[in-house]
N, C-alpha and C positions, 0 to 999 in steps of 0.2 A: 340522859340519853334514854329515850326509849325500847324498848324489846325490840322490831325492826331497827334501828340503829345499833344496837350494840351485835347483833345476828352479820350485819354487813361488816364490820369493823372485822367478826370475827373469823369470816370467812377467805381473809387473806393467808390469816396466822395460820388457819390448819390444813390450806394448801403449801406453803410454806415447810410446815412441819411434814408434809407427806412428799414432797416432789423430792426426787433422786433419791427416796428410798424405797429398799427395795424388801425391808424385812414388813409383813403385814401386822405382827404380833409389835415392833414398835410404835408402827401408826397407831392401833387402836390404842397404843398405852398412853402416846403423849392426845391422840385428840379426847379421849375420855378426860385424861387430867385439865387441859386447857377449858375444856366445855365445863366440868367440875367447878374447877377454880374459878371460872369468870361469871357465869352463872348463877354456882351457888345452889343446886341444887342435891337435892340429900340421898341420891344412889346415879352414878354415870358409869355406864359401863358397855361392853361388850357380849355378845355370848355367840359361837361360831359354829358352824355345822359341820359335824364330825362324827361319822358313822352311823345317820340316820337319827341327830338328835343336837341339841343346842348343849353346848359347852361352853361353860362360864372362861370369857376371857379377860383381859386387862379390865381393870375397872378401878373406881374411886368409892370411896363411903365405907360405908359397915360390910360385916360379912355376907355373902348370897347366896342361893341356890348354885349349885354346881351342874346339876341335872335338869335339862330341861324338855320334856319330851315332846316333838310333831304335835301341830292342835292343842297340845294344853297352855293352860296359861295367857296372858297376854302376848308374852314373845312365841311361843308359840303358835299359836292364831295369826300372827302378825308373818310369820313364815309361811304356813299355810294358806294363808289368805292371797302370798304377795302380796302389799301395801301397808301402808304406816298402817297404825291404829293409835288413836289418840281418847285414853280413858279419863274422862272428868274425877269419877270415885270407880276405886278399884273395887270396894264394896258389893256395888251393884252390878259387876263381870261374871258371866256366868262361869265356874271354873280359875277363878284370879288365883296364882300362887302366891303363899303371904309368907316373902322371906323374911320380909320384917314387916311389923303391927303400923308401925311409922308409917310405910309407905299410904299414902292416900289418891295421887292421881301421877297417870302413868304414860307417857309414848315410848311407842316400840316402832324404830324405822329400820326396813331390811337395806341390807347391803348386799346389793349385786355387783357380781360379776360378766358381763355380758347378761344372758338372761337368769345367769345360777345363781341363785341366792346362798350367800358363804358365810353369811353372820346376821347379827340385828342389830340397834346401838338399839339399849336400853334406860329411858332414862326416866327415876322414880323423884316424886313431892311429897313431903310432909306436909302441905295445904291439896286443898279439891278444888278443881278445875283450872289448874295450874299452866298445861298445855291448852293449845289454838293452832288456829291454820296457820300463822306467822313460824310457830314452831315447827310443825309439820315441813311447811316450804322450805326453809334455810336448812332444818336438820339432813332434809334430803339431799340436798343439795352438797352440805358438807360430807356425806360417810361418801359420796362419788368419789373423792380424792384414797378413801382406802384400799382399792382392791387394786 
C-alpha cells in the first residue's frame, strides 16, 4: 500500500474515533496514537494553545518539550504563520527546537476551530525529508475531525 493509500484507509478510523465525542483532549489522544501506531513515525503528537502559548498535549514517542512559545520553533511558526509547514531537515530551520537529537524532519499542521487556531498536530522523523504534499493533504484533512 502506498502513503496515499494507507492516508485514505486511515482517514475513516479517525473520524470514527472522533464523531460523538465530545472530550477534545481524547480525540487528540487516540488520533495521535492511531497516526503513531500505523505510520510509524518517531514523535506524534499534539500541542494546544493555552494562555498565549502551545502546550504540550496528548502525544506518542519519547519525552517533549512542554513549552512552546508564539513564533518559535516549527510549531510555533506554523501557529503563527497559519498553515502547515512541512520541514525536510530540521537542521536547516531557522530557530528549530531540539527536543530530541533524533528528530530529523518535521510537519506541523494547525487545528482550527472556525478561524481560531486551538492546537497544532506535530509530527517528528528520525529520517530527512520524510513528509510531502500527500502528508500535508490528508493530515489536514484529518485534525478537521478534532475540534
Amino acid at each position: 500500500m502506498n502513503k496515499e493509500e494507507h492516508y485514505k484507509s486511515l482517514l475513516p478510523q479517525v473520524k470514527a474515533l472522533c464523531e460523538g465525542e465530545t472530550d477534545i483532549i481524547a480525540k487528540m489522544a487516540n488520533v495521535s496514537a492511531l497516526l503513531h501506531n500505523e505510520l510509524g513515525f518517531w514523535w506524534t503528537g499534539f500541542y494546544r494553545v493555552i494562555d498565549n502559548e502551545l502546550l504540550l498535549g496528548p502525544f506518542q514517542g519519547p519525552i517533549a518539550c512542554v513549552h512552546i512559545a508564539y513564533g518559535r520553533g516549527v510549531c510555533g511558526t506554523a501557529w503563527k504563520e497559519r498553515r502547515t509547514l512541512v520541514v525536510p531537515d530540521v537542521e536547516e530551520f531557522p530557530g528549530h527546537i531540539a527536543c530530541s537529537s533524533e528528530s530529523r524532519s518535521e510537519i506541523v499542521v494547525p487545528v482550527f476551530r472556525g478561524d481560531e487556531i486551538i492546537a497544532v498536530l506535530d509530527i517528528d522523523s528520525r529520517e530527512l525529508s520524510t513528509f510531502d504534499d500527500t502528508d500535508r493533504r490528508w493530515l489536514e484533512e484529518a485534525v478537521k475531525y478534532i475540534p
